[in-house]
C-alpha positions in Angstrom: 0.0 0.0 0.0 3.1 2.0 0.9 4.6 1.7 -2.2 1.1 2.5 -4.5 0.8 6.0 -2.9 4.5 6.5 -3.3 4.4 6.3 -6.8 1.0 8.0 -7.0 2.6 11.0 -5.6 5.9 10.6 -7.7 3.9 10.3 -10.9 1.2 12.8 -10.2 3.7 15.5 -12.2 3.0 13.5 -15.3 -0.7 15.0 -15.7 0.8 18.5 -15.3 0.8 19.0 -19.4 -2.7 18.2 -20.0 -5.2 21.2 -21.1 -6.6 22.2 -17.9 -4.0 22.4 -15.9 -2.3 24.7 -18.2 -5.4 27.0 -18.1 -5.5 26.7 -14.7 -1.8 27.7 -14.8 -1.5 30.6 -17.1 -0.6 28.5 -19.9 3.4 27.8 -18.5 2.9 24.5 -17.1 4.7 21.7 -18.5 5.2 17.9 -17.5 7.5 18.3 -13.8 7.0 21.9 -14.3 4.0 23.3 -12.6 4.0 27.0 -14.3 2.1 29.8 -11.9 0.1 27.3 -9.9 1.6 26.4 -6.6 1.8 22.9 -4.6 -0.8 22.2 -1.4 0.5 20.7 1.3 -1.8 17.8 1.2 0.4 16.4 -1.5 3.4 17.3 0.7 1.6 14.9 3.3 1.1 11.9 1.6 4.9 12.0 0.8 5.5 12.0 3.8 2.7 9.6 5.2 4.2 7.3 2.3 7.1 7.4 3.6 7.3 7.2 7.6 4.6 4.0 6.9 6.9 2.3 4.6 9.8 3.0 7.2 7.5 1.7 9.9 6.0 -1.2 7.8 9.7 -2.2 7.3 10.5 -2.0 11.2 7.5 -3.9 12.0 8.1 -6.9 10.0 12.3 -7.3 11.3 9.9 -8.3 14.5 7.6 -10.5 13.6 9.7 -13.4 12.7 11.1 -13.4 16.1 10.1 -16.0 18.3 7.9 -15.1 21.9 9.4 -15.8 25.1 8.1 -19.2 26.5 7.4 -18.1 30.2 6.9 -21.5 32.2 3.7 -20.6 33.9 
């Protein structure tokens, strides 16, 4: 799931050429070139959400091979 968002958010500059968004942007836009028009931070966000839950996703799983404690109760 990690990994889909990641590369949702590192191809979502792709769709920066097509026709509306160069309205929207004064006609300067261009694929990984965004013109006039100006980032959110929602996008910022997901990057990062991507990120930290790939990095925690990753952490999680070098645990759960390990074996539990047998405690002789």
């Amino acid at each position: 799931m990690c990994l889909l968002i990641g590369s949702g958010c590192a191809l979502y500059p792709l769709g920066w050429d097509s026709e509306e968004v160069r309205q929207t942007c004064d006609n300067s836009s261009d694929q990984f070139h965004l013109g006039s028009c100006k980032i959110g931070w929602a996008y910022y966000c997901t990057g990062a959400g991507a990120a930290s839950a790939t990095l925690l996703c990753t952490w999680l799983a070098c645990f759960a091979g390990k074996r539990q404690k047998h405690y002789p109760y």
